[in-house]
C-alpha positions in Angstrom: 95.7 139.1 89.7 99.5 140.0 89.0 100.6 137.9 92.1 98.4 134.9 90.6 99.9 135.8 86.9 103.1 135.8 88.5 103.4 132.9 90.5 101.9 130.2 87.6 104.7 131.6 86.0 107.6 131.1 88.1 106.1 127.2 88.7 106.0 126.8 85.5 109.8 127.4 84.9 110.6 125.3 88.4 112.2 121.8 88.1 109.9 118.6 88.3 111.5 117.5 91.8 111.2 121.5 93.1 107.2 121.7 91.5 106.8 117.7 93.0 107.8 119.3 96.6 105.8 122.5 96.0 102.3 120.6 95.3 102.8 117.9 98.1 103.4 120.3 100.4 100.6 122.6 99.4 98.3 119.6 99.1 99.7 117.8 102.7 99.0 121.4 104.4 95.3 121.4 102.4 94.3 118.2 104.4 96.1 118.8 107.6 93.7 122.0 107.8 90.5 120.4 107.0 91.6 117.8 109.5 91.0 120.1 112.2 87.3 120.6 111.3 86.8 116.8 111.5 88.5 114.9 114.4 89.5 116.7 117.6 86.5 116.1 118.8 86.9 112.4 118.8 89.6 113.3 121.8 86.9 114.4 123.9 85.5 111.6 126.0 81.7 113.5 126.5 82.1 111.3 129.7 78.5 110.1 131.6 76.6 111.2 128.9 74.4 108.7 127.2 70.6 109.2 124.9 68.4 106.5 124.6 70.5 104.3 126.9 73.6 104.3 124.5 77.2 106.2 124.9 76.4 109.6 124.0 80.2 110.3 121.7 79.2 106.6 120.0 76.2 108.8 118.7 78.4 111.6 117.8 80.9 109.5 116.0 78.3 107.7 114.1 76.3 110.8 113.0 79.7 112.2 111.6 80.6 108.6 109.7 77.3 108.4 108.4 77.8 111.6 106.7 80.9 110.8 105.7 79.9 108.3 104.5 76.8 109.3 102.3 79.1 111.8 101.1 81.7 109.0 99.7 78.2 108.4 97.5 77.7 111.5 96.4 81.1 112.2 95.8 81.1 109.1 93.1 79.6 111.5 90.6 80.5 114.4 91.7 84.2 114.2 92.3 84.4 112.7 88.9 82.3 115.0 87.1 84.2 118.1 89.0 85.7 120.6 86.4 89.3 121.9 87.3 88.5 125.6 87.5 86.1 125.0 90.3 87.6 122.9 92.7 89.8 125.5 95.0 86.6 127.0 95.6 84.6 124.5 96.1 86.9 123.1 98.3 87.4 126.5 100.8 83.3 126.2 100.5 83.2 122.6 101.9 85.2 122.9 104.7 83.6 126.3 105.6 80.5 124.8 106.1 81.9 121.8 107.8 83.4 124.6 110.3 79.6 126.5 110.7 77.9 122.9 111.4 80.9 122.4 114.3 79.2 126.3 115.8 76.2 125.1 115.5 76.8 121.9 117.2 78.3 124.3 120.3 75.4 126.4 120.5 72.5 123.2 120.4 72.1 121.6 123.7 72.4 117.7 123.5 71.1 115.7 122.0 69.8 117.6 119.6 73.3 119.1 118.3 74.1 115.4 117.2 72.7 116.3 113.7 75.2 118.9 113.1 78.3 116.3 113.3 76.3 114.4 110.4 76.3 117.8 108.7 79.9 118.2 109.9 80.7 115.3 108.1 78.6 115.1 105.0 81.0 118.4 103.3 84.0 117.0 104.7 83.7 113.5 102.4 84.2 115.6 99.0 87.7 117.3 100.2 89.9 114.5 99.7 89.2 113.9 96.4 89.2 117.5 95.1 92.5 117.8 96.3 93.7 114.7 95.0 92.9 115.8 91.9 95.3 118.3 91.9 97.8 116.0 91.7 97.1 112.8 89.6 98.3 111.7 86.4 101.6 112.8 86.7 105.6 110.9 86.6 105.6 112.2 90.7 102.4 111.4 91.8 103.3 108.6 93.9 105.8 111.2 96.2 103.0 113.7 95.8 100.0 111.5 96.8 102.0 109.8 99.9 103.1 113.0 101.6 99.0 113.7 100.9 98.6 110.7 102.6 100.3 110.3 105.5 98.5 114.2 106.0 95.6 112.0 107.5 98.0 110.0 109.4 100.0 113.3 111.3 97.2 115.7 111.5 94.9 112.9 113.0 97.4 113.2 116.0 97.8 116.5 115.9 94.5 118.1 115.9 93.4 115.6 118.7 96.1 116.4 120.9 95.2 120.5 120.3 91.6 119.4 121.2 92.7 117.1 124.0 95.1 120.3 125.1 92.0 123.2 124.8 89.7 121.1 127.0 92.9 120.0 129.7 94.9 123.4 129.7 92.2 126.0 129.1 88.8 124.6 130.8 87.0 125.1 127.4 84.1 122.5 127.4 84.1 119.7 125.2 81.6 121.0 123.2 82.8 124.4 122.2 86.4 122.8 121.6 85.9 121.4 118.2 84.7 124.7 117.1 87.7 126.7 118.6 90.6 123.7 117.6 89.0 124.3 113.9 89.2 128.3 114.1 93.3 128.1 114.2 93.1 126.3 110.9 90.7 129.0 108.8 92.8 131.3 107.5 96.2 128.7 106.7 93.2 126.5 105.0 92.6 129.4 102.7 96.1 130.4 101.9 97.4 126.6 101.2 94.4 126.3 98.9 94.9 129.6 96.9 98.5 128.0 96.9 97.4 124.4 95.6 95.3 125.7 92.6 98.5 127.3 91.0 99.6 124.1 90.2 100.1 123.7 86.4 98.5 121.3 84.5 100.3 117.8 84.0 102.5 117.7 81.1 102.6 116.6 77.8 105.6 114.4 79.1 103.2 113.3 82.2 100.2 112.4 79.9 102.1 110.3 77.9 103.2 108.0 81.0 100.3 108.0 83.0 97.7 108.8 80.6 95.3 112.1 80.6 92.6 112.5 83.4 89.0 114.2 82.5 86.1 114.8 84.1 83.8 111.2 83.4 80.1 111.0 82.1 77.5 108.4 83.6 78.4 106.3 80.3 82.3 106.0 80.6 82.0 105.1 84.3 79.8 102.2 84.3 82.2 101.3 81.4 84.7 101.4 83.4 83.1 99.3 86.4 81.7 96.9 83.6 85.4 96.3 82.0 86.9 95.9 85.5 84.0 94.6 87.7 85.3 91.0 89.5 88.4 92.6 90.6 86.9 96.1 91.6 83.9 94.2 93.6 87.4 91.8 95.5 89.8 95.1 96.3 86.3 96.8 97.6 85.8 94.2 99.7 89.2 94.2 101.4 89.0 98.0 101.6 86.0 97.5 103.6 87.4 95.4 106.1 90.4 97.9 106.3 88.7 100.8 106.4 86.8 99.7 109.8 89.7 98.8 111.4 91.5 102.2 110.7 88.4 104.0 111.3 88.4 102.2 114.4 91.2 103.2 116.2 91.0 106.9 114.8 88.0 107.0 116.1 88.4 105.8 119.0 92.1 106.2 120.0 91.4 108.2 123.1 88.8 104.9 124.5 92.1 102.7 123.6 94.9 105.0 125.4 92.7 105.3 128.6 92.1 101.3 128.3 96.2 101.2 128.2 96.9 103.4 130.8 97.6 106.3 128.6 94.1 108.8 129.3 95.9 111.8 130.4 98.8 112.1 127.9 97.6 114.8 125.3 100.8 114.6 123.2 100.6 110.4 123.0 98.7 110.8 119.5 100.8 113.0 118.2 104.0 110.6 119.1 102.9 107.6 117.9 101.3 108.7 114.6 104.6 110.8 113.3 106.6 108.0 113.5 104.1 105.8 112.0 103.6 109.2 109.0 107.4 108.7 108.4 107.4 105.2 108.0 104.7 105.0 105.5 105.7 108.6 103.7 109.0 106.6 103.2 108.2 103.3 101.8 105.2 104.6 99.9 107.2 107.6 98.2 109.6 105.3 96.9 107.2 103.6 94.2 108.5 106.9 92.5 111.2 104.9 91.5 109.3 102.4 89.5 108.9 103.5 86.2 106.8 100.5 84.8 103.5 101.0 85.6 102.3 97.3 85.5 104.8 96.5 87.9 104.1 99.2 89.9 101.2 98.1 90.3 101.3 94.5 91.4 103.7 96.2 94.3 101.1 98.0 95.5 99.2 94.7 96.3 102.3 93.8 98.4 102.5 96.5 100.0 99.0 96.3 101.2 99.3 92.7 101.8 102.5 93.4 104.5 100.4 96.0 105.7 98.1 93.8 107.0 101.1 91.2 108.2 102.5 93.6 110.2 99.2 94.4 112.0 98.3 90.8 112.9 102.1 89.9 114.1 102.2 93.1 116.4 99.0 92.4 117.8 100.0 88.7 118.4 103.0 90.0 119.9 100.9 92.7 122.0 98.3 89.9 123.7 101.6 87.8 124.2 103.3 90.6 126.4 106.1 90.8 123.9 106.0 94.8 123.4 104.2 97.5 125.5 100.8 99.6 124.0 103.0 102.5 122.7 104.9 100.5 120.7 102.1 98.1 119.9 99.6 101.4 118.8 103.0 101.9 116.4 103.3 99.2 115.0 99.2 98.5 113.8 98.8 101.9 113.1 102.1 101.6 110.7 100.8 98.2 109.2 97.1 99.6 108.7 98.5 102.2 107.0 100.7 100.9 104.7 97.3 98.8 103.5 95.3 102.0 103.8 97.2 104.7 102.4 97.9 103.0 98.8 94.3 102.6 98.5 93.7 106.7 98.8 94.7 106.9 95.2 98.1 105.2 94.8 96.7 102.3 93.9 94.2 103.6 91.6 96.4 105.7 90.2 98.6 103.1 89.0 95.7 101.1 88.1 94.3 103.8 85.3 98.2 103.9 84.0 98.8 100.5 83.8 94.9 100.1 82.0 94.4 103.5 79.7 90.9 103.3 80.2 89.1 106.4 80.0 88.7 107.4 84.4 90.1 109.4 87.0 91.3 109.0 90.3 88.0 110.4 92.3 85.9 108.1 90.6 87.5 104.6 91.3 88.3 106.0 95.0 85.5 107.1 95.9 83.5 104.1 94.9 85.7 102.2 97.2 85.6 105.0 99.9 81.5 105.1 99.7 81.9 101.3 100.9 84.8 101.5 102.9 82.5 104.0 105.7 79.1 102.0 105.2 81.0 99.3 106.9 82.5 101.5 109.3 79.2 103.0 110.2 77.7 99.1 110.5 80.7 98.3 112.9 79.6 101.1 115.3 76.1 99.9 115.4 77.2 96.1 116.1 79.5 96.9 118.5 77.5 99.5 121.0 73.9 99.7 119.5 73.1 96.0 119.5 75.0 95.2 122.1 78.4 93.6 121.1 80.0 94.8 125.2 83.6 93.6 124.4 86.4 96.4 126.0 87.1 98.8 122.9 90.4 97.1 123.6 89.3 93.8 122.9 87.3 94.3 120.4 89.6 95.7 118.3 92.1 93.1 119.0 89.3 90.7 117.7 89.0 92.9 114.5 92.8 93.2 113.5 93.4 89.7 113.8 90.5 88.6 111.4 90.2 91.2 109.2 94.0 90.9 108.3 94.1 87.3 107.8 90.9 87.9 105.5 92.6 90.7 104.1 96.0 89.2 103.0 93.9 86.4 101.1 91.4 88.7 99.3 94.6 91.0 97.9 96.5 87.8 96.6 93.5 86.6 94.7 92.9 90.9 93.6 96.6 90.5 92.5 96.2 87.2 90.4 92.9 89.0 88.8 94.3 92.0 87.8 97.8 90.5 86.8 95.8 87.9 84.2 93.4 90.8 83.0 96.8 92.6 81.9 98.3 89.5 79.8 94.3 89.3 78.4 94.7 92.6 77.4 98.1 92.4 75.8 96.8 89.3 74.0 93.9 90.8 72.5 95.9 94.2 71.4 98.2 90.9 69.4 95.7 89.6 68.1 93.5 92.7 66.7 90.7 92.3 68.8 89.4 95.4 70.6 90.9 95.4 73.8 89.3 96.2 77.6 86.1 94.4 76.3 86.0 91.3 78.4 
């Protein structure tokens, strides 16, 4: 209790760029652990095993999304509705769970251990957003929230090469290794979180330039959708479609490396995700800068919107035998991020700034993240269950090059929305009217 007592204190007294370090760090190390409870066993290839005629780690993958996935749903109400004393433990709680369904999944033969990676996954969903909460609302959440961010991005790499390394180096079988890979990752899960709930609370100074963030009734969020709804049902859309890709080639990274030559390289997701975690940590971290939160905003759509350029020129580049896989897996994992990360609360978070309206960052995200893995989980079903046979190669070639060009369009006309619904508001706050009512 004294150590607790102790250490709110000396935080409290720290600078804002030495407490900014502290909670992206703490935060960053949060989701690199549960990371390890979720995806190394996507580097396992479950190789020759199939039920009911279908690729038996499709199944797997699937069962996990959909949980995911149903717990982006959930989360919608009860991410928002989450009240601060409860999350650290809720969070230690979640990804406890997520751990026992991974033992339960060793221990049940196949196929009937495919439920437990739905149960895997269903906890796993709420994390992100508890920890983001954390850290919203404040003049350094941008810094704070992209070192968060590119956490998914690194520890993606990392945990798969551990698992890739446990089943290569020390004969474990591919279903006990996602169990083990997550039992390194228990106890630093439970000190980073203890450490992440010391945070202090934003401040006064903080409220005043980004606005305060409270847990939401039923009421006050389909307000919010209502005031917001053209533009929310536009950026949804293009999440979707981004989303899928990026799920994509997590998911499925080690199909794609063995495709390009790359099967027995355990340390090849590890290489080409930190440079693509350093890029995006960079560029995204930088919106720090920009103090206005209107135009802040508007670069976020930018942002996104090179995101996607990037991913269709490499890929044009790739089928044209311009640059080699490495660098091509580089390059379209750094432009899908750039579009993906500022959607994990960046965006958002700007967003309720620039507005005032009554929300918080779990709510809007989640909303978009609930969608964002229904589509996901209808792209695996098209492209193995009803029989779309393309190369996972090919396939996702097919996917980044139409998804981007849809995506660039739909964030231009999200841009122009949002951008008018701004002057509107500004107008009516002239004028007297009641504003954020149209």
């Amino acid at each position: 209790m004294y150590t607790s007592a102790l250490l709110r204190d000396q935080l409290k007294k720290m600078p804002l760029w030495a407490l900014s370090l502290y909670a992206a760090l703490s935060a960053f190390c949060v989701y690199f652990c549960m990371y390890a409870f979720r995806k190394p066993f996507v580097a396992a290839g479950f190789a020759g095993m199939e039920f009911l005629g279908f690729d038996y780690k499709v199944w797997l993958v699937t069962a996990q999304v959909i949980g995911y996935m149903l717990s982006k749903f959930y989360g919608i109400k009860f991410i928002s509705a989450m009240q601060g004393e409860k999350r650290a433990i809720t969070i230690v709680k979640l990804i406890l769970l997520a751990w026992l369904a991974l033992l339960l999944f060793a221990v049940t033969p196949a196929p009937y251990n495919i439920i437990f990676l739905f149960l895997n996954g269903f906890p796993l969903g709420m994390v992100w957003g508890l920890v983001f909460s954390f850290l919203e609302g404040r003049k350094s959440t941008e810094f704070m929230g992209a070192v968060l961010a590119i956490s998914f991005i690194f520890s993606s790499g990392v945990v798969k090469s551990v698992g890739k390394s446990i089943v290569l180096y020390w004969h474990v079988s591919e279903m006990w290794m996602p169990f083990i890979a997550g039992s390194f990752f228990v106890i630093p899960m439970i000190v980073f979180t203890w450490l992440l709930n010391h945070i202090p609370h934003p401040s006064p100074a903080d409220i005043i330039l980004r606005s305060a963030r409270k847990p939401m009734t039923g009421v006050e969020r389909k307000a919010f959708i209502g005031t917001f709804l053209p533009g929310i049902i536009i950026i949804v859309f293009t999440y979707v479609l981004l989303t899928i890709l990026r799920d994509f080639r997590d998911n499925f990274s080690n199909e794609l490396w063995k495709e390009l030559g790359y099967g027995n390289n355990a340390a090849i997701f590890t290489e080409t995700e930190t440079y693509v975690s350093l890029i995006v940590l960079l560029c995204m971290s930088l919106l720090i800068l920009v103090k206005n939160n209107i135009s802040a905003f508007m670069i976020n759509h930018f942002i996104i919107i090179g995101g996607y350029a990037l991913a269709f020129i490499s890929t044009l580049l790739f089928m044209a035998r311009e640059i080699n896989p490495v660098i091509w897996m580089t390059m379209i994992g750094t432009g899908l991020y750039l579009s993906y990360v500022p959607f994990n609360a960046l965006y958002f978070e700007r967003m309720i700034a620039t507005y005032r309206v009554k929300s918080n960052i779990g709510f809007i995200m989640y909303v978009a993240d609930a969608f964002g893995y229904l589509g996901s989980v209808l792209v695996l079903f098209l492209k193995e269950f009803i029989g779309v046979k393309l190369s996972w190669t090919n396939f996702f070639i097919d996917a980044v090059l139409i998804i981007s060009v849809v995506g660039i369009i739909g964030t231009f006309i999200a841009a122009f929305y949002f951008k008018r619904k701004y002057t509107n508001i500004n107008s009516e706050k002239i004028s007297g009217e009641p504003a954020l009512t149209k």
